[in-house]
N, C-alpha and C positions, 0 to 999 in steps of 0.2 A: 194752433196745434193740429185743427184736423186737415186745413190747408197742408202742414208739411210731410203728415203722413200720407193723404194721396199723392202728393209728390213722386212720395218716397217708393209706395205702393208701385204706380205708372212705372218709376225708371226699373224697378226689381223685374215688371211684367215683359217691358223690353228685352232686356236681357235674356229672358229662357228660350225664345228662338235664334238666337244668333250665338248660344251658348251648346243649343243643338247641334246646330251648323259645322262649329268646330270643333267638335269634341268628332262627329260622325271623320271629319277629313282628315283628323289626328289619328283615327282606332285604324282608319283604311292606309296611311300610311306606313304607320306602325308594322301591320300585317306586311302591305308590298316588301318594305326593306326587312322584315322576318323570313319571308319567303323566298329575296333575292340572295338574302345572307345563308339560307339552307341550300341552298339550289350549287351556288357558287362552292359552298363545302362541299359536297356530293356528285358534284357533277362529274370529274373525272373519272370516282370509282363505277359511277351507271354507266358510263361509253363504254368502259373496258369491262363489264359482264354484257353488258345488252347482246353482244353476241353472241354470247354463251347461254348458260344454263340462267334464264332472265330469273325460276324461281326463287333462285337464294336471294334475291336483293328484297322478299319480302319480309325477312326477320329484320333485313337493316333498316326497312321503310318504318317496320310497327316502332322498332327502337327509338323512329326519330318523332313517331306520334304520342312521345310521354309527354312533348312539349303540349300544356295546355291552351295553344292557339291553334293548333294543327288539329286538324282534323282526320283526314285522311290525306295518303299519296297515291300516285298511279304514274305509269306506263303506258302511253300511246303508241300504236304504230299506224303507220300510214293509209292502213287500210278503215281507220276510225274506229279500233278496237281493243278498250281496255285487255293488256297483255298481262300487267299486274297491278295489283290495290290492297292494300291494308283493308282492315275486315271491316272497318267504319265508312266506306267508298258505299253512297249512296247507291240502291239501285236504278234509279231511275236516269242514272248520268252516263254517257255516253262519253267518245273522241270528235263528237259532231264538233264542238265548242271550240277545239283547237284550228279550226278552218280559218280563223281571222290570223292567222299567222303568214297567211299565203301572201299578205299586204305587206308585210315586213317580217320576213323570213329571219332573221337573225334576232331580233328585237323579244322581249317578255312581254306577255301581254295578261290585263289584271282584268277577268269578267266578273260583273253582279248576277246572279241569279237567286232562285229559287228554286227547288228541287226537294218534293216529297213533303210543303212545308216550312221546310227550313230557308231562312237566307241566308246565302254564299257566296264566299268570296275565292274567286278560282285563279290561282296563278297559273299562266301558260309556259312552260320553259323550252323551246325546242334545242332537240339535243344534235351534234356533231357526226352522224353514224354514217359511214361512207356507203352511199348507193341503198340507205333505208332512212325512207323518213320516219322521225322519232319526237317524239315530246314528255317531257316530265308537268305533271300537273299536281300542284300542291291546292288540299284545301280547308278553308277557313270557317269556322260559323263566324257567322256576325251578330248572334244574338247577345253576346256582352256588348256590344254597342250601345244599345238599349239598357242594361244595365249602368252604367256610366254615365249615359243620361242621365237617369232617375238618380243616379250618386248627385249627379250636377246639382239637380234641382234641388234637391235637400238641401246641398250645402247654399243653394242662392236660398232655401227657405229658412237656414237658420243665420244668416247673414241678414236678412230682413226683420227677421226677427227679434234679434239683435239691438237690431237700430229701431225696432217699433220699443225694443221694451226702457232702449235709452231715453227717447219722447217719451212713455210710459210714466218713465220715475223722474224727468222733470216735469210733468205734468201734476205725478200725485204728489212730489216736493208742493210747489202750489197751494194743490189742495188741500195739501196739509197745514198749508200756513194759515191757508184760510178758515180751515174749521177750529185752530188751535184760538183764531181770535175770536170765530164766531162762538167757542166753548167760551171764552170769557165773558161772553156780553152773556151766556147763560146763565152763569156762576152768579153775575152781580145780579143777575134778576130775580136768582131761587135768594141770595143773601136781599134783597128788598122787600120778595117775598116775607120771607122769615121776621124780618121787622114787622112788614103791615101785622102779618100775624099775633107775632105779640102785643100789639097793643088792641088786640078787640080781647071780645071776654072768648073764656075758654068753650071749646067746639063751636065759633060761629065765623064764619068765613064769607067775604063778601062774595056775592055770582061770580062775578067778572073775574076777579082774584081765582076764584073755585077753576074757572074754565081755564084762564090761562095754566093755572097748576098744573092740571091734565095735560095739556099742551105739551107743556115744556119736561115731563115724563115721558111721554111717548117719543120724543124728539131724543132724549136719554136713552132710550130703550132701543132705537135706531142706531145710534150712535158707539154705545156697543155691540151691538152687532155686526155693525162694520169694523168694528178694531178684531173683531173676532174672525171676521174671517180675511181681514188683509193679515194678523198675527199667522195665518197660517194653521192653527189651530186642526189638529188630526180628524179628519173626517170619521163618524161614530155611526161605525160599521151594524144595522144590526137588519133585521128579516126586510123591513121595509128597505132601507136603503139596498140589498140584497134583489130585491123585486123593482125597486126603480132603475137597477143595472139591466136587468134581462130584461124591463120594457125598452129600453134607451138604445142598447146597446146589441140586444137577441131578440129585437121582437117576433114575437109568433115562432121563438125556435121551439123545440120539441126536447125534451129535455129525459134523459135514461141516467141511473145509478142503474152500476154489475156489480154484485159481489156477492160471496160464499152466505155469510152471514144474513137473516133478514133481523130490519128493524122489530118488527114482533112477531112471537111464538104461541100459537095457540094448541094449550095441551089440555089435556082431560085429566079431570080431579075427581075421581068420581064418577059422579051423574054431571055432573057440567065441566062446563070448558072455562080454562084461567087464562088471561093471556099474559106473557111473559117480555120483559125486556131483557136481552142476552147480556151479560158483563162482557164490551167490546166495547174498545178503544175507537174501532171505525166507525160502528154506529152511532156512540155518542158525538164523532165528531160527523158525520152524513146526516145523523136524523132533523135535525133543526135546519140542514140547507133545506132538502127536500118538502118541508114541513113550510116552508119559504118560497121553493121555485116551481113545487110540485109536479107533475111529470110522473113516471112509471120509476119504481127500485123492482131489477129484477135481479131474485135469487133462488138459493136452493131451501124449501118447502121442508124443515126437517121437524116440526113440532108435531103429535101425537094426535092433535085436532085440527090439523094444518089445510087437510084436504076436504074435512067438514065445513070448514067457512068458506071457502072460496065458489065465485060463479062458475059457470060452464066455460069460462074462458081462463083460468085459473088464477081470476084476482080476487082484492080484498082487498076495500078503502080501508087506509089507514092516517093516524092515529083514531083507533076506536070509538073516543070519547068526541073526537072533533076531525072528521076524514078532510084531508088537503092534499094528498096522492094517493096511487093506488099501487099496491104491492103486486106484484107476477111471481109468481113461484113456478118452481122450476123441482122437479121428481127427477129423486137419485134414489137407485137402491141401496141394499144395504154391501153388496159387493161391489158395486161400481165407489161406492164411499169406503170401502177398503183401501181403494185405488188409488181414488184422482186426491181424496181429502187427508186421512190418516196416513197413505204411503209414501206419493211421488209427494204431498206438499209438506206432511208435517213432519215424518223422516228421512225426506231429502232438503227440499228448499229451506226450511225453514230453520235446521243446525248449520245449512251451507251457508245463509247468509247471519247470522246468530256467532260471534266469538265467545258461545260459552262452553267451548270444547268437546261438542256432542260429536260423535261420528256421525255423518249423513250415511244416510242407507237408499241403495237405488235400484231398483229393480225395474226389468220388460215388461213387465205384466201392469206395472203402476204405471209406468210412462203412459202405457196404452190407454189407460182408463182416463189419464188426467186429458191425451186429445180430444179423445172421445167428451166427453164432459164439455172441454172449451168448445167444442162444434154442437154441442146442445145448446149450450148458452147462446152462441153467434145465431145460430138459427133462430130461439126464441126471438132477441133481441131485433133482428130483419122483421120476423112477421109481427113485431109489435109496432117497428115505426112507420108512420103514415106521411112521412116525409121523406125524403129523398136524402136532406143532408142534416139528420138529426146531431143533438150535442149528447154523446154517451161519456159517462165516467167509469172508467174500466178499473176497480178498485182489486189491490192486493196480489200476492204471490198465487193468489191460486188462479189466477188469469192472465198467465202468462204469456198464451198462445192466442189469447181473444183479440185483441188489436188488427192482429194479422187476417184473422177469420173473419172480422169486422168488416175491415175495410174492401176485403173479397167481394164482401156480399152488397154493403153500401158504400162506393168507391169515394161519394161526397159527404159521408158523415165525419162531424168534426169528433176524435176519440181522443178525451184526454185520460191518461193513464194514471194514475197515484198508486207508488211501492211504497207502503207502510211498515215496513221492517227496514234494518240496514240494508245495502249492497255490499257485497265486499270486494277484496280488493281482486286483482286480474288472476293473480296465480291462486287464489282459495278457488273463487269462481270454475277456474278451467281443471277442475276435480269432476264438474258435472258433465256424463257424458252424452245429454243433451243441449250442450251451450249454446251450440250457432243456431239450436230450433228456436231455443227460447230468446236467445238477444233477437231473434229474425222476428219473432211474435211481438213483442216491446216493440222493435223499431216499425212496427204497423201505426203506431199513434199519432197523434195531430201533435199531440206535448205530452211528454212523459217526467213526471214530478217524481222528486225525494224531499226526504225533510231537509238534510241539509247539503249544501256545496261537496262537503266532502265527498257523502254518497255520488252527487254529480261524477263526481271526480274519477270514481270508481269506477262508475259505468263508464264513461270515456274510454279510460284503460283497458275496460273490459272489452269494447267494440275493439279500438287499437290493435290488441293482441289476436283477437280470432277472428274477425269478419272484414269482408275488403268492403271499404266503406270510404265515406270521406269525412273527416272529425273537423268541423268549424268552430275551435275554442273561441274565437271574438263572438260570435252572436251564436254560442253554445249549441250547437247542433249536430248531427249526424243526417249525411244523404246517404243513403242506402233502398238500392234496387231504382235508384229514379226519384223517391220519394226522400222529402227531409221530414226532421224529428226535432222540436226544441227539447231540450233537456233543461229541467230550470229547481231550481228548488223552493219545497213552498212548505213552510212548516205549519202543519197541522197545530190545529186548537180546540178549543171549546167555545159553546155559546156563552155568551152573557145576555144579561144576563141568566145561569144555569139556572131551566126550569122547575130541577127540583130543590132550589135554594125557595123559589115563592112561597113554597109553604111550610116552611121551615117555623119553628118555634125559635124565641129568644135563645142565644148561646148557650146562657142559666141555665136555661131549661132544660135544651138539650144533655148539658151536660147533669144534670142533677137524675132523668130520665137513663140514660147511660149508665151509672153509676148505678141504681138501682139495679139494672138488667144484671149486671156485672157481681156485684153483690159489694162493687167500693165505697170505702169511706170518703168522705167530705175534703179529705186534705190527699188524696191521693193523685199522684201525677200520670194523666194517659198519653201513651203513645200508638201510634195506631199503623199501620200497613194493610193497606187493600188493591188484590190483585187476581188473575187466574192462576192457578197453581201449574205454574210454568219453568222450569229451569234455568230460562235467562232471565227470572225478576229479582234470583239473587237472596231466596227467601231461606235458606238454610242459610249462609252465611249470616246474613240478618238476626236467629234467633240466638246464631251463636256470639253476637257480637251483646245478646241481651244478658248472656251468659256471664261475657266477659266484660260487663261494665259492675254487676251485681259483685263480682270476684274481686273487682280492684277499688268500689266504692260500696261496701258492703250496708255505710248509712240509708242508701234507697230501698231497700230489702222494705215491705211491709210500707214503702211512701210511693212505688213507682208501678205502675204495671203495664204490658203491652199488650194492645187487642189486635193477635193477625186474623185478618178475614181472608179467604183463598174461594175462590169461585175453580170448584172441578172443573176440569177441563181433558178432553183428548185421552181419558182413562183407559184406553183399549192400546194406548200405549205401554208399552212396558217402562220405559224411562220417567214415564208419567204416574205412573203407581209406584214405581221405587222411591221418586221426591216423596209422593206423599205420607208414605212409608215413616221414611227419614226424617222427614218434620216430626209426626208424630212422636218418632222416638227422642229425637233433641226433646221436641220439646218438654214430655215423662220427667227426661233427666235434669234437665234445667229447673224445673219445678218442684223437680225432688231434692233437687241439692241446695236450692235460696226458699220455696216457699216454708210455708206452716200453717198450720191451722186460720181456718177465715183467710187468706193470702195465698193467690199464684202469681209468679211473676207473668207468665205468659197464658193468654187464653188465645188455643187455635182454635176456631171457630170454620169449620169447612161446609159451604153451602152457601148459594147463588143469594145475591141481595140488591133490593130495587133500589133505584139512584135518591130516593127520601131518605130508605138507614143509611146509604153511605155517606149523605152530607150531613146525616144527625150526628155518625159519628164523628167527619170530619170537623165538626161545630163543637162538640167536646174534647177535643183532644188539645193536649197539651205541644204536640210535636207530632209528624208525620213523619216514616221514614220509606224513602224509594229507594232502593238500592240493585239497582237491575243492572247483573254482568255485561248486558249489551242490549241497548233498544232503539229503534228506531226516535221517537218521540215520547211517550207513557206521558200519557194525559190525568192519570190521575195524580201527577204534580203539581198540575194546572188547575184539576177538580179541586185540590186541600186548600188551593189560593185562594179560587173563588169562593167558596164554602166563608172564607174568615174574613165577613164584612164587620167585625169588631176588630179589625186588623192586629188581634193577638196568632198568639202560633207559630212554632217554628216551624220547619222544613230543612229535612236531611236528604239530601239526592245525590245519586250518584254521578259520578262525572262521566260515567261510559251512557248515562241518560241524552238521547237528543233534546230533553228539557233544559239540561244544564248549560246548554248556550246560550239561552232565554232567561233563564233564571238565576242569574248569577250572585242574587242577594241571599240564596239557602246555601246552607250549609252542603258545601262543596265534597265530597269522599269520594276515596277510593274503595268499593264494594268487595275485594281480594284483600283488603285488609281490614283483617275482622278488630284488629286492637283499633287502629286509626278509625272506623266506625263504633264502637263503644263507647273512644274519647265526646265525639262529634255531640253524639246521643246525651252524654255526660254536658258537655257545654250547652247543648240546647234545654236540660231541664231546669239549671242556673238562668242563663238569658233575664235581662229584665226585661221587663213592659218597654221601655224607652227603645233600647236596640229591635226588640220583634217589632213594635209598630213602624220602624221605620226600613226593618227590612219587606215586611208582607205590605207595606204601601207601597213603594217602585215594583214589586211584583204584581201585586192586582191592577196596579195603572199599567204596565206591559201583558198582561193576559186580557185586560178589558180593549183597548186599543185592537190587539191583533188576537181577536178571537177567531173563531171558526167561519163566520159572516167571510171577514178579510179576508181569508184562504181562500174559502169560494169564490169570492169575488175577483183576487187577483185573477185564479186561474181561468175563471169568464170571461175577463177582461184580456187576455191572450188570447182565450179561445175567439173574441169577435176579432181583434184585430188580426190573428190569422185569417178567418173567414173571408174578413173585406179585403186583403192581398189576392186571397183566388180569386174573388169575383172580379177585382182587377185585372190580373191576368189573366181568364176566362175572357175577357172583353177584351184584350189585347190580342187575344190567338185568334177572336173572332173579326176580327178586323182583317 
């Protein structure tokens, strides 16, 4: 077998120079009879202007440069003086070149050059002009040459491959046979085992017996392990394996988190300082990378004790209790956070890309604040890396223009971007009347992520319609200004396992604890919703749906109650105190027309809560319901999963959820239909044991699998092998 793969090997290696060879004298053909077949169309109409007004033939030249092998054309006259050229006519090229024509005057002739860099392929054509010498010169790059090459190779490396992996699997056919008999002569020696055994007295084992036992365990213990990992068996994504990626794969890179939000809050109680964890989707899912890859999280400084803990350089090791990165803050006023935060992001971007029918509001004054801001960030982030081509994660809508500022400032840093909200589609998008800034800001990134395909999809559309760009739907990109952009999608998750699940008390307990707080009885059924008090989570429809299940199933009156939790949020909004408004009042009413004495059906409960009460609650609850008019991902569908390692609990989610493509064992709704969500609510309080353990088990095994680790890691995993394509291409231009 190894004889016929160096064989195999040898004749493959053969081939890639002589596959070079032809492929270069097929591309340079290819071009000549391209150039002979243009020249030949065109040549009549260039005789009959050349003596006229030569500059009108340069709109018909650019027309004929839409051809992507053409390069530039031109006009020589006799005197060796480019007369006309299309605006891509190198400057460094001259009429000197056409002087080889004087050897065969009637003849086309095909020169190689070089010129400013580039390799070129020059067709010479001389032209017919009676009593003026004249020549048309067509030109070619020949850097897709090279490109086709490297096509070539591929395909001689997956043809090799191929046939290594055909020797491969008659190899482990083989080997498989062979260990299937060497597992027998196992089997009959643990079964003689087992005889000697019984016949001595109980617990006395001879040496020899003793030691081969061991033996033939450890040989066991191998042996699954190898079926384990030829099964293929999903690789179990967690900080370590996370940290053996970026030794392996980035060593020594330098590693940035950007975004609005920091991982912790230090505010003042008092005479002392609390530190706080924000209710954010993004930091639950950034805190456990970072906590993993460690590097600098740089953001905006907005806690009350924020600027008392940090050094003279504006950090703070973080996590507190056990520091593995250091946090950078970043000072915003309070009017400049009118601006860039509350105006252009949260009542522009954020109803713009949101289908929960808000109107977007856009003003001059916010645009202003929001560059300004992105050019603070870019700045900070430059004087923080001590590397040339650091790995930055350029997180959320509120950095929209950073990409772009980025890579101004560091032209070799790899910037991967994550939009953690929807995109929407081309025509919502082009309402905003800074589009082409912002898609220009985005197309700055190295890779720029969505949760799902769709969003991809969107953006595509969205470039397509308004920016002159080039869209590569096969290997999903955008080149725009020179530079390309993968566009890919990576749906966000959570850790496993969730660190505030480790100190969790038993379910029991939790839920017997909960109940107390609440003030409910022993037979009573919880349902629970936790979110920020936001417009697209769908939280008024939700309590009206609590409304309308107590109306048509009047038995759960005094057996069922819901706990919403709502973390304040963006209050200095007006559309944001009218929800909360609204809830409150639903909820008065709902309470007044089912509850009674000792009995509400709904408790809102508004005020910020650490990730230990959200998993106590989601440990007691009976069902969870998500119901968000439109979201990118909402991770706390994926928090109530992993919370229920007694694999009880239902889960109601909406379909407009980017979870619900993931989750497809919860209870699927439509959040705009408040009856169709009452039903859902009403079947999940029924459900047995039998159907929930079998729905929250394929769900925890798909959230454990592709937790937050995996995301990170995919999008690492991009980011090196981008990497190592420049440094290849950097050594190719240096040649």
């Amino acid at each position: 077998m190894v004889l016929a793969t160096l064989v195999l090997v040898g004749f493959l290696a053969a081939l890639v120079p002589l596959s070079n060879s032809l492929i270069e004298q097929w591309a340079r053909r290819d071009l000549e009879l391209r150039s002979e077949l243009v020249f030949n169309s065109i040549r009549d109409r260039v005789e009959r202007e050349i003596a006229g007004q030569t500059q009108q033939l340069v709109p018909f030249f650019e027309r004929l440069t839409a051809d992507e092998r053409i390069m530039a054309l031109g006009l020589c006259d006799g005197g060796g003086r480019i007369t006309v050229a299309t605006s891509r006519m190198p400057s460094g090229l001259d009429c000197r070149i056409p002087a080889a024509i004087e050897e065969a005057p009637f003849q086309a002739r095909f020169i190689r050059t070089r010129v400013a860099g580039e390799r070129l392929l020059i067709g010479v054509f001389p032209l017919a002009v009676a009593g003026q010498p004249a020549s048309l010169i067509i030109l070619h790059e020949l850097g897709f040459v090279a490109d086709r090459i490297g096509e070539a190779r591929w395909y001689l490396v997956i043809v090799g491959l191929a046939l290594l992996l055909l020797v491969g699997a008659v190899a482990s056919l083989i080997v498989g046979l062979l260990q299937r008999r060497y597992m027998s002569a196992v089997l009959a020696s643990i079964q003689d085992l087992k005889a000697g055994r019984a016949s001595r007295p109980r617990g006395v084992m001879d040496p020899g017996v003793q030691e081969e036992s061991r033996e033939i365990r450890g040989l066991l213990r191998d042996f699954r392990e190898k079926i384990r990992q030829e099964d293929g068996t999903p690789i179990e994504w967690s900080p370590a394996t996370l940290q053996d990626l970026l030794e392996k794969e980035l060593p020594d890179a330098e590693v940035f988190v950007v975004s609005n939000r920091e991982p912790y809050i230090h505010n003042r109680d008092g005479d002392r300082i609390v530190v706080q964890r924000p209710a954010s989707g993004l930091v639950s899912a950034l805190e456990p990378v970072m906590r993993a890859c460690g590097g600098i999280w740089v953001a905006h400084g907005s806690g009350s004790a924020d600027r008392d803990t940090v050094d003279a350089s504006d950090h703070v090791a973080v996590p507190p209790a056990k520091p593995a990165y250091r946090l950078r803050r970043v000072w915003i006023t309070e009017e400049e956070q009118e601006g860039y935060y509350y105006g252009l992001s949260n009542e522009g971007l954020w109803p713009l890309c949101h289908l929960a029918y808000v109107r977007p509001i856009f003003r001059d004054g916010d645009w202003q604040q929001y560059v300004a801001i992105n050019q603070r960030f870019a700045d900070a982030v430059a004087r923080e890396a001590t590397r040339p081509d650091p790995i930055i994660l350029v997180q959320d809508y509120h950095f929209a223009l950073l990409p772009r500022m980025i890579r101004e400032l560091l032209p070799k840093a790899t910037i991967l971007t994550f939009w953690h909200i929807p995109w929407p589609n081309a025509e919502a998008f082009g309402i905003c009347p800074w589009k082409e800034e912002i898609i220009a800001g985005l197309l700055g990134s190295t890779v720029l992520g969505f949760h799902t395909q769709a969003y991809c999809n969107n953006f595509f559309e969205t470039v397509d319609r308004f920016m002159e760009s080039r869209i590569d739907r096969e290997h999903r990109s955008v080149v725009f200004g020179g530079e390309e952009t993968m566009v890919r999608p990576y749906p966000i998750s959570i850790e496993w396992p969730p660190a505030a699940l480790l100190s969790q008390q038993p379910v029991a307990t939790c839920r017997q604890v909960v109940r107390e707080r609440y003030g409910l009885g022993p037979d009573m059924k919880i349902g629970v919703g936790i979110e920020r008090f936001d417009y697209t989570k769908g939280i008024l429809d939700r309590l009206q749906a609590i409304d309308e299940l107590l109306i048509r199933r009047p038995e759960w009156k005094g057996r069922f109650t819901f706990i919403q939790i709502v973390a304040p949020t963006r209050s200095k909004l007006t559309s944001y105190t009218a929800l909360q408004k609204h809830a409150l009042r639903i909820t008065a009413e709902v309470n007044a027309r089912h509850g009674s004495e000792g009995y509400q059906p709904i408790h809102l409960v508004i005020r910020h809560h650490e990730p230990e009460e959200v998993y106590e609650l989601f440990r007691a609850a009976d069902l969870c319901v998500v119901s968000s008019l439109h979201d990118g991902m909402n991770l706390v569908a994926k928090e109530f999963v992993a919370a229920r390692d007694d694999e009880l609990g239902t889960l109601v989610l909406s379909r407009f959820a980017g979870a619900s493509s993931e989750l497809s064992e919860a209870l699927i709704i439509n959040p705009y239909d408040v009856q169709g969500m009452a039903e859902a609510i009403g079947r999940a309080l029924v459900m047995g044991e039998p159907e929930q353990r079998e729905r929250m088990r394929l769900m925890r095994s798909h959230v454990r699998e592709r937790n937050v680790y995996r995301w990170a890691g995919q999008i690492l995993l991009d980011a090196s092998r981008l990497r190592k394509r420049r440094r290849v291409q950097e050594f190719q231009i240096g040649e």
